[in-house]
N, CA, C and O atoms as a GROMACS GRO file, in nm:
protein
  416
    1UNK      N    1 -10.620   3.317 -17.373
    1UNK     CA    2 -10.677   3.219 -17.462
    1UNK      C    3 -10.667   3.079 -17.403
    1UNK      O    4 -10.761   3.004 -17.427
    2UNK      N    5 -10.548   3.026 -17.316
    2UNK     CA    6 -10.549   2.927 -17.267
    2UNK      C    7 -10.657   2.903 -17.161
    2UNK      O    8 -10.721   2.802 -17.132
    3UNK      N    9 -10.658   3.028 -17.113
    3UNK     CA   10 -10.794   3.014 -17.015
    3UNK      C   11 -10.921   2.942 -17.069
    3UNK      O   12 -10.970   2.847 -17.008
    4UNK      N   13 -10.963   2.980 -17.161
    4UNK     CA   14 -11.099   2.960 -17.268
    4UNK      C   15 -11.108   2.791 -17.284
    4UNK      O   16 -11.218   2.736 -17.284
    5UNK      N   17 -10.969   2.705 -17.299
    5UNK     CA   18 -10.954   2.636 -17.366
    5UNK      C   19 -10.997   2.516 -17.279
    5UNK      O   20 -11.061   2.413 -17.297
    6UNK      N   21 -10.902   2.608 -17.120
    6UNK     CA   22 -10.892   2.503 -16.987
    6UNK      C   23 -11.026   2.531 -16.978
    6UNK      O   24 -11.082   2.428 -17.016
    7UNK      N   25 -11.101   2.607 -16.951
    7UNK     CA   26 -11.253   2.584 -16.919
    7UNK      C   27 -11.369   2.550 -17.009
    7UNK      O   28 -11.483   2.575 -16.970
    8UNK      N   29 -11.347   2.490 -17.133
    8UNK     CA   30 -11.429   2.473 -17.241
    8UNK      C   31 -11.384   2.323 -17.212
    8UNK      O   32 -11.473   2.246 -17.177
    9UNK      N   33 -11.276   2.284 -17.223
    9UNK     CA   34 -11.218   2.114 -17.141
    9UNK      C   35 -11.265   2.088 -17.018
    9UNK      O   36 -11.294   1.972 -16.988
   10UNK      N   37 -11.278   2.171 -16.945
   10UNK     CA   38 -11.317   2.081 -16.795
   10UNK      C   39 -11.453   2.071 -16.887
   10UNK      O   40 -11.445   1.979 -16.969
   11UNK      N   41 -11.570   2.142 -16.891
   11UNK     CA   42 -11.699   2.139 -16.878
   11UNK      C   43 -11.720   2.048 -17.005
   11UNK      O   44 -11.825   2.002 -17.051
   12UNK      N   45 -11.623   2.038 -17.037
   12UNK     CA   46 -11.689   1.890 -17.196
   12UNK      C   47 -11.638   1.762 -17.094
   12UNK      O   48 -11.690   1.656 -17.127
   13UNK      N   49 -11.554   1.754 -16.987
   13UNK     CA   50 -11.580   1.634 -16.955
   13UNK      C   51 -11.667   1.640 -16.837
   13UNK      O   52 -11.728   1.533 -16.825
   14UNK      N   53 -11.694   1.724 -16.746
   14UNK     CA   54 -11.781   1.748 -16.656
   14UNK      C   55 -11.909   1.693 -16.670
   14UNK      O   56 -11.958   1.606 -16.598
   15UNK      N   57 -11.968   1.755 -16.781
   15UNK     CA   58 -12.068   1.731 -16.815
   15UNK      C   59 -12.112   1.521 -16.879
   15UNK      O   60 -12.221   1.469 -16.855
   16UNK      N   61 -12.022   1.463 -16.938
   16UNK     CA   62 -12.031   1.321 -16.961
   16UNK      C   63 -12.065   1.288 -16.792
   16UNK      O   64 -12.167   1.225 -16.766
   17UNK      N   65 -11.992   1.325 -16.701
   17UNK     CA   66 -11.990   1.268 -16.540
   17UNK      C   67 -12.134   1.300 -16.483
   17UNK      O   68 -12.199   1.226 -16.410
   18UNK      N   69 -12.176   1.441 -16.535
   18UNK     CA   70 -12.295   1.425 -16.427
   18UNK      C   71 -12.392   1.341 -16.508
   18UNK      O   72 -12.477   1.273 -16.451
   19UNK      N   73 -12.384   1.344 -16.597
   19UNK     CA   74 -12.466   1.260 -16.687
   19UNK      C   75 -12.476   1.123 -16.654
   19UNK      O   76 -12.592   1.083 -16.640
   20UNK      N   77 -12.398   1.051 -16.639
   20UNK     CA   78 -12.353   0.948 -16.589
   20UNK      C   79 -12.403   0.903 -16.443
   20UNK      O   80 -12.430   0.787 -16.414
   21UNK      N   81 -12.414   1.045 -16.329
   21UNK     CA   82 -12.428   0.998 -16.199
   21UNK      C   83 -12.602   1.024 -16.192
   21UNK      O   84 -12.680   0.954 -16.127
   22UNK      N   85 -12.626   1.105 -16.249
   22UNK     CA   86 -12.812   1.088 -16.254
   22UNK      C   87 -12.873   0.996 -16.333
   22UNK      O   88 -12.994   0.992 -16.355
   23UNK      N   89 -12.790   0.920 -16.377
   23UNK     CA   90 -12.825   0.767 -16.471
   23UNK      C   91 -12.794   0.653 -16.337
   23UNK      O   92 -12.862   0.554 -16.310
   24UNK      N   93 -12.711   0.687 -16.290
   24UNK     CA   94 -12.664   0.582 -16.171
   24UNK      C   95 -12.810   0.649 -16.049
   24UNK      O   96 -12.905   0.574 -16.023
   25UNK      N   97 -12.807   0.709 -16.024
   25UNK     CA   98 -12.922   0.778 -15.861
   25UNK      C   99 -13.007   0.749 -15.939
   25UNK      O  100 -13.087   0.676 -15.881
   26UNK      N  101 -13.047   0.772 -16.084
   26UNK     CA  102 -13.215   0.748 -16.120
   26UNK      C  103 -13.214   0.597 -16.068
   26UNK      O  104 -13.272   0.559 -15.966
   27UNK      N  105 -13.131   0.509 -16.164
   27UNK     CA  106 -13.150   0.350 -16.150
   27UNK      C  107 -13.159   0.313 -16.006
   27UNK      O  108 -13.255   0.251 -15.962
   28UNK      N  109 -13.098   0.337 -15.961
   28UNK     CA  110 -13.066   0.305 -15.792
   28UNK      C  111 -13.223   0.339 -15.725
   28UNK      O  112 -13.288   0.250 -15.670
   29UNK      N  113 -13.261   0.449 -15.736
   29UNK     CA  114 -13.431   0.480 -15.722
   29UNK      C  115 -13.534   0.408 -15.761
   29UNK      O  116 -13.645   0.394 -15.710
   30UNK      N  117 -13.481   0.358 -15.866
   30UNK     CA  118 -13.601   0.268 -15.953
   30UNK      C  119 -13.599   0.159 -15.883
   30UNK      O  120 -13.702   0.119 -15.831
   31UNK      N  121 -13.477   0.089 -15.869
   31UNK     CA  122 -13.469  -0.068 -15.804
   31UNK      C  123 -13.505  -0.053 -15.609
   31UNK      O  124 -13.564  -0.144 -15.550
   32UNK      N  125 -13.470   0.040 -15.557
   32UNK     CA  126 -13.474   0.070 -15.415
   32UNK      C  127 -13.580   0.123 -15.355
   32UNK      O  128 -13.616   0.099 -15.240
   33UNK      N  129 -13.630   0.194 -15.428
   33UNK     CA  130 -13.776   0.259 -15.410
   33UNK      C  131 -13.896   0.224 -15.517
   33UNK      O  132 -14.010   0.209 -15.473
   34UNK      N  133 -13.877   0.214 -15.620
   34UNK     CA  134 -13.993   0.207 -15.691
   34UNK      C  135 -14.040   0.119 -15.711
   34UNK      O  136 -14.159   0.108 -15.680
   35UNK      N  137 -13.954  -0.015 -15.789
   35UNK     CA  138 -13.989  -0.138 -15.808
   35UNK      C  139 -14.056  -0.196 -15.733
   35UNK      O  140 -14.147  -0.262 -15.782
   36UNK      N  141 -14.036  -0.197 -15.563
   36UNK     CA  142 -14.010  -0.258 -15.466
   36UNK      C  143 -14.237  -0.230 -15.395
   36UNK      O  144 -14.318  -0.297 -15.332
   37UNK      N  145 -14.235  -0.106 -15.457
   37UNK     CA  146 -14.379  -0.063 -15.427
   37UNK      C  147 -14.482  -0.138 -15.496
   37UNK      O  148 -14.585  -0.198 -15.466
   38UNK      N  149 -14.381  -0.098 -15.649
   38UNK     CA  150 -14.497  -0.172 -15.752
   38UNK      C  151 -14.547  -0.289 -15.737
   38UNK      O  152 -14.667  -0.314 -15.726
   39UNK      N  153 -14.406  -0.414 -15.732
   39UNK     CA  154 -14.457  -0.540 -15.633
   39UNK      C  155 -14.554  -0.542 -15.560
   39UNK      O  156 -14.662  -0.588 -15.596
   40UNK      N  157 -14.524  -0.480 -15.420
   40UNK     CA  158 -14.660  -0.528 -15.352
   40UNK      C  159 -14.754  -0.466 -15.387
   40UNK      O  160 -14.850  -0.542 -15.371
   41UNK      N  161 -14.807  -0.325 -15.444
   41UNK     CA  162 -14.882  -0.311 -15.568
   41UNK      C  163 -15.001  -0.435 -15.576
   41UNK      O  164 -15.108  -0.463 -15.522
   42UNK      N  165 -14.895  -0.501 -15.698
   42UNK     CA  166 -14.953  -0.606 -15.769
   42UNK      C  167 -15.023  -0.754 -15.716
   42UNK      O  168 -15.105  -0.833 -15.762
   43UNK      N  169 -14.926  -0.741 -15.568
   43UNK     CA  170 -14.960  -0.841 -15.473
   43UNK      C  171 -15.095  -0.861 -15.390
   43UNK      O  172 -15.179  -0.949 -15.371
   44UNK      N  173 -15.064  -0.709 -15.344
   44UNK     CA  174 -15.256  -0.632 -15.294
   44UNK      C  175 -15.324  -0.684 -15.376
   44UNK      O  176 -15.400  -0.777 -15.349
   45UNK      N  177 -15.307  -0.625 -15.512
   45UNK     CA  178 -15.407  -0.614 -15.585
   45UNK      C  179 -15.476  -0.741 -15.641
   45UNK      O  180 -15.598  -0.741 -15.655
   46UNK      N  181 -15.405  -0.842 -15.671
   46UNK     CA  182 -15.452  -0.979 -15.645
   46UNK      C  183 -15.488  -1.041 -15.552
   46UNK      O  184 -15.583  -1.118 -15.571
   47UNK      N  185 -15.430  -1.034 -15.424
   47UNK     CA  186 -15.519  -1.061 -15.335
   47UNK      C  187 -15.659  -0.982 -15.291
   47UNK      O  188 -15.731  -1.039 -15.209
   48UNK      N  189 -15.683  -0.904 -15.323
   48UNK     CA  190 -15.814  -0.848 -15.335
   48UNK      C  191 -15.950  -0.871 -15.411
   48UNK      O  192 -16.071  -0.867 -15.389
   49UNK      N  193 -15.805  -0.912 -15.573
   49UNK     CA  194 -15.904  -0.986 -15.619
   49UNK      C  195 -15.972  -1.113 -15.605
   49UNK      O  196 -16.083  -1.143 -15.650
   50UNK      N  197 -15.882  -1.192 -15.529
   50UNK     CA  198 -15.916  -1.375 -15.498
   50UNK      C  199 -16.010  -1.328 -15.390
   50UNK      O  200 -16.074  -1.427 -15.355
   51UNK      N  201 -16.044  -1.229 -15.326
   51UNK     CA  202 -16.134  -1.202 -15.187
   51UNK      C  203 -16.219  -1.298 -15.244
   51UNK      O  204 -16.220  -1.322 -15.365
   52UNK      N  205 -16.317  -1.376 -15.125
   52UNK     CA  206 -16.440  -1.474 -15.129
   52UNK      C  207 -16.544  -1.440 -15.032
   52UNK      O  208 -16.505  -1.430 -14.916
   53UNK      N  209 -16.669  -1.420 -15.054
   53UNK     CA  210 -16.733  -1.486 -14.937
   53UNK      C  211 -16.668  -1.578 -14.859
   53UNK      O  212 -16.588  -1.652 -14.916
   54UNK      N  213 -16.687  -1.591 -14.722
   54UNK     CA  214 -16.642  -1.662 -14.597
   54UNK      C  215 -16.506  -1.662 -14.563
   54UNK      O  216 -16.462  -1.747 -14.486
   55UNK      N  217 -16.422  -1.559 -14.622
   55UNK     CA  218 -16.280  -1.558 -14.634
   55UNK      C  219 -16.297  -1.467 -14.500
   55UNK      O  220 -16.380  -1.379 -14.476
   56UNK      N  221 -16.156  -1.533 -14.395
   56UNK     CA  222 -16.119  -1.484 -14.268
   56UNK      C  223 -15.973  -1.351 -14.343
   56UNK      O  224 -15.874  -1.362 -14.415
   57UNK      N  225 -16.048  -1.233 -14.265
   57UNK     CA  226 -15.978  -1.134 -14.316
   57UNK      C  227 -15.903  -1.039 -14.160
   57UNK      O  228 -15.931  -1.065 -14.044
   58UNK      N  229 -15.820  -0.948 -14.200
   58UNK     CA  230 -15.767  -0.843 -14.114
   58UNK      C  231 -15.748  -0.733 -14.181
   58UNK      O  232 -15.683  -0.712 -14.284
   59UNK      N  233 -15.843  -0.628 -14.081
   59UNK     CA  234 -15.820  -0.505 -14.177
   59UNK      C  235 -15.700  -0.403 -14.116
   59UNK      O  236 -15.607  -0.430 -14.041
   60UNK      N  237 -15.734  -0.292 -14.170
   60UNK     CA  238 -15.607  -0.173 -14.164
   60UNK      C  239 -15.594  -0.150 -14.017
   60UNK      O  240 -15.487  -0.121 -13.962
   61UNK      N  241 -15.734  -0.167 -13.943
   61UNK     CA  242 -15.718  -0.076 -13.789
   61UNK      C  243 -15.732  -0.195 -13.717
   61UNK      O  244 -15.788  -0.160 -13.612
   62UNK      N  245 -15.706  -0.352 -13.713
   62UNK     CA  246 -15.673  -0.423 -13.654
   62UNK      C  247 -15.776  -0.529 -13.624
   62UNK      O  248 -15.738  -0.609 -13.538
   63UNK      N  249 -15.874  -0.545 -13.664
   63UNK     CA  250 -15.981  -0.620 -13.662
   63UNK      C  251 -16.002  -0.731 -13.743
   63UNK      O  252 -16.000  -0.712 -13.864
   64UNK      N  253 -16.027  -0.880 -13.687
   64UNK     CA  254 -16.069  -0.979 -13.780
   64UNK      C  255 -16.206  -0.972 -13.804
   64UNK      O  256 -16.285  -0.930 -13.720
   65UNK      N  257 -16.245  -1.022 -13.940
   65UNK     CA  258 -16.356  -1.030 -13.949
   65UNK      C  259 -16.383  -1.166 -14.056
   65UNK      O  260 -16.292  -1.233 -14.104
   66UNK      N  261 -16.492  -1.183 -14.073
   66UNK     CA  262 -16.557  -1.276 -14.220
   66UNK      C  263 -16.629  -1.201 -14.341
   66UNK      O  264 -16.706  -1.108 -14.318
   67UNK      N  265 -16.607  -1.237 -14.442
   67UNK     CA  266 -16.644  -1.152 -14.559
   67UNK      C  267 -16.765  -1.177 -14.577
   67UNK      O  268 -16.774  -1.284 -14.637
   68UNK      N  269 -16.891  -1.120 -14.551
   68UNK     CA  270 -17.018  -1.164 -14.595
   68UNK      C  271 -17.050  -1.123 -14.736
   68UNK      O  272 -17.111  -1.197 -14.814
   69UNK      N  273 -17.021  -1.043 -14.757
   69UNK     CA  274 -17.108  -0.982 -14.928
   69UNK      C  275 -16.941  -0.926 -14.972
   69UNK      O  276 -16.840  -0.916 -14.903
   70UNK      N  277 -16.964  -0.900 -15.096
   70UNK     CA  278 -16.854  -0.840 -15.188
   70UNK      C  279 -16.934  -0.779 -15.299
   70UNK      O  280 -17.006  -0.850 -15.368
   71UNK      N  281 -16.923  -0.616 -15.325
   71UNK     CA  282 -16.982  -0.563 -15.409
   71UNK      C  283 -16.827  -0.506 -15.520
   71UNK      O  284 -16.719  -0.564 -15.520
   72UNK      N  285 -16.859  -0.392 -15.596
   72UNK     CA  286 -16.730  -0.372 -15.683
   72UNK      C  287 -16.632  -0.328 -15.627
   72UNK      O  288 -16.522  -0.360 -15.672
   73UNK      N  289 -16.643  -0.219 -15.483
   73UNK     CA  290 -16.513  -0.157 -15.414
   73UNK      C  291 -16.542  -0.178 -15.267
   73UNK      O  292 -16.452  -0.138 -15.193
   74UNK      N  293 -16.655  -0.235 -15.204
   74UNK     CA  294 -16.675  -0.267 -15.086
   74UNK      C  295 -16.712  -0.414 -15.077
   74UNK      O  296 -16.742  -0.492 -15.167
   75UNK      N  297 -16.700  -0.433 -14.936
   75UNK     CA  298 -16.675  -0.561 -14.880
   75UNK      C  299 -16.803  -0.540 -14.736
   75UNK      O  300 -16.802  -0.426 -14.688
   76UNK      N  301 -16.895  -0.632 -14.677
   76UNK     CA  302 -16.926  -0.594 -14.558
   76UNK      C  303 -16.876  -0.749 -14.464
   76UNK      O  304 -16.899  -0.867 -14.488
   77UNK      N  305 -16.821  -0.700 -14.381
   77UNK     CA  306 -16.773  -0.754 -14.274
   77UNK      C  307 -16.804  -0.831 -14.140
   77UNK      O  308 -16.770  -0.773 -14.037
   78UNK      N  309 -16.859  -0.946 -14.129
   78UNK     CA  310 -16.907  -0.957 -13.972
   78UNK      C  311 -16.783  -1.003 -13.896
   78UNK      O  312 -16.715  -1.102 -13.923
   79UNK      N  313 -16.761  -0.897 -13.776
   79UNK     CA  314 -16.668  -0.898 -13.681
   79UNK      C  315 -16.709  -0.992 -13.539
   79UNK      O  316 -16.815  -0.965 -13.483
   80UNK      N  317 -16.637  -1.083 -13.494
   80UNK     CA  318 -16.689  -1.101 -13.346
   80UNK      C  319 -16.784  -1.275 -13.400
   80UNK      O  320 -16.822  -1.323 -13.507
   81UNK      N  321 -16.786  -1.315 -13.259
   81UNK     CA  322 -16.945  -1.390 -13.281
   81UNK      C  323 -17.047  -1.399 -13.274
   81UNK      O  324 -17.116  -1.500 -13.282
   82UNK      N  325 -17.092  -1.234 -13.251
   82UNK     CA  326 -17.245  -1.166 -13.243
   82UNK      C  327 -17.245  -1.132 -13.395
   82UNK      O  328 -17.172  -1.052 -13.452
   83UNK      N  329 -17.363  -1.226 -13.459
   83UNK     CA  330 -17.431  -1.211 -13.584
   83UNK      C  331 -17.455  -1.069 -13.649
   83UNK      O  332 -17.447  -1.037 -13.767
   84UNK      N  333 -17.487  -0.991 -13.531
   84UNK     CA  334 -17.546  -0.838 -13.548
   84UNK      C  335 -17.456  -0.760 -13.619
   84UNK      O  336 -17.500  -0.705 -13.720
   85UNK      N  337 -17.334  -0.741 -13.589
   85UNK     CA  338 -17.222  -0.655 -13.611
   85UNK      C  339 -17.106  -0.708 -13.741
   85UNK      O  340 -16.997  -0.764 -13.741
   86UNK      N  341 -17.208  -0.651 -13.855
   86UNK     CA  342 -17.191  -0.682 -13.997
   86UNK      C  343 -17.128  -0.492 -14.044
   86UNK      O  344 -17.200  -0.408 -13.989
   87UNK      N  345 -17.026  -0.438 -14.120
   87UNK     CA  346 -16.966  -0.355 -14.116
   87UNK      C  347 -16.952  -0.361 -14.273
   87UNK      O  348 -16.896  -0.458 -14.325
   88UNK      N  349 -17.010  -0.242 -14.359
   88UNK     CA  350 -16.971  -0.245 -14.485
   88UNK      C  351 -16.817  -0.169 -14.456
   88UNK      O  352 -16.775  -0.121 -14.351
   89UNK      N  353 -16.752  -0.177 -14.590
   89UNK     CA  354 -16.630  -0.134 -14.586
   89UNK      C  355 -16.549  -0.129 -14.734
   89UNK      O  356 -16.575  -0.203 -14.828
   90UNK      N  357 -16.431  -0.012 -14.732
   90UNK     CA  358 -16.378  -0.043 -14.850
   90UNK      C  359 -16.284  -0.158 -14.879
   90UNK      O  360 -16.214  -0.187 -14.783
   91UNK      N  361 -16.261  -0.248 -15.013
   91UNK     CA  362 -16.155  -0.347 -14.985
   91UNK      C  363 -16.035  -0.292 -14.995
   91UNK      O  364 -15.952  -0.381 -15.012
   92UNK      N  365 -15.973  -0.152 -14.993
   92UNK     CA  366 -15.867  -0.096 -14.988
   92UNK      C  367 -15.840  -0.145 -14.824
   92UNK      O  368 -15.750  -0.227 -14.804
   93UNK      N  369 -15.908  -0.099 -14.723
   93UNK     CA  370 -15.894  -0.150 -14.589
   93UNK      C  371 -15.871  -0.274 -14.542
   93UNK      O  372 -15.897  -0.286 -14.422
   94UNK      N  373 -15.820  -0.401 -14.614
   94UNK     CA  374 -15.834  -0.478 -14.608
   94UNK      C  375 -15.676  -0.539 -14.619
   94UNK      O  376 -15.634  -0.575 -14.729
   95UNK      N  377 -15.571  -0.550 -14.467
   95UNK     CA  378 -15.467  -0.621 -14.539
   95UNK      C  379 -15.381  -0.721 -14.510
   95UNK      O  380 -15.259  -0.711 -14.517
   96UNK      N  381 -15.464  -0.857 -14.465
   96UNK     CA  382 -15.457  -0.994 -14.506
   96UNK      C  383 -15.599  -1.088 -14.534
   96UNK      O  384 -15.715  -1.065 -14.499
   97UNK      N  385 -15.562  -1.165 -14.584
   97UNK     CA  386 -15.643  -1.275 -14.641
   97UNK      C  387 -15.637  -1.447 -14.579
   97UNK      O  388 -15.545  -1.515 -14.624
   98UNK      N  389 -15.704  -1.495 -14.509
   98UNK     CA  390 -15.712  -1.624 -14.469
   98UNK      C  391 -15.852  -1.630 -14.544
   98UNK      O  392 -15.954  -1.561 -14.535
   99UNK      N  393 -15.810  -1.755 -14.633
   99UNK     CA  394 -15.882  -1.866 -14.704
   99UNK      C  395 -15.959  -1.934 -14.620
   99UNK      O  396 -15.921  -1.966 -14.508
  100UNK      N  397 -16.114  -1.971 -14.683
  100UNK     CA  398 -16.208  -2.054 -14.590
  100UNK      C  399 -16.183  -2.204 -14.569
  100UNK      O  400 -16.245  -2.279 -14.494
  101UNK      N  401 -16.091  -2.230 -14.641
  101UNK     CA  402 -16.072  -2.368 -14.655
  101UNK      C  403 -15.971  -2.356 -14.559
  101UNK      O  404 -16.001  -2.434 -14.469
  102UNK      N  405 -15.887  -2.310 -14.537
  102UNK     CA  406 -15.776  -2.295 -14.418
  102UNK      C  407 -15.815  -2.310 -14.292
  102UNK      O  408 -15.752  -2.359 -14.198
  103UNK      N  409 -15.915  -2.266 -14.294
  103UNK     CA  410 -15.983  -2.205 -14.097
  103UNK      C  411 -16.063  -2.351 -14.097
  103UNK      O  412 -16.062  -2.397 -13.983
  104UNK      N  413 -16.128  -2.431 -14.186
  104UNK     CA  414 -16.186  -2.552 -14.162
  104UNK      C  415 -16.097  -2.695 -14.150
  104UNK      O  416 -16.154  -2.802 -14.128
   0.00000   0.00000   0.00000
């Protein structure tokens, strides 16, 4: 019977502890990993939205370009200083922003 008693006691306090340490690893996840995404998230996502015509940009695979047109999820691009080589594109591909007023 003492047996029953010792193991009905460990597992009533056992159980408060793990409880406790997947409250501690969740939080720790949230602030170290998750939060930390959502931020720049939100950061992208505003800067995507301020995009402009004539805005000096850099996309994902390493290329500057100038923003010629802006439609709802694409952007077309002229790269270089040959007029010709205008590049539609998604603005997901897109990740910095220089202002036209900056470059003048």
């Amino acid at each position: 019977m003492s047996i029953l008693l010792t193991a009905t006691g460990e597992t009533a306090s056992v159980c408060p502890m793990m409880i406790m340490y997947v409250v501690i690893f969740g939080a720790f996840f949230y602030f170290v990993l998750y939060r930390p995404q959502q931020k720049e998230r939100k950061k992208t996502s505003a800067m995507l939205a301020a995009l402009e015509i004539g805005d000096y940009v850099l996309t994902t695979s390493g290329f500057y370009g100038t923003v010629i047109d802006i439609t709802d999820d694409t952007v077309i691009v002229e790269f270089g200083n040959n007029k010709n080589c205008r590049i539609p594109m998604q603005k997901a591909a897109i990740t910095q922003v220089e202002k036209a007023d900056n470059n003048a």
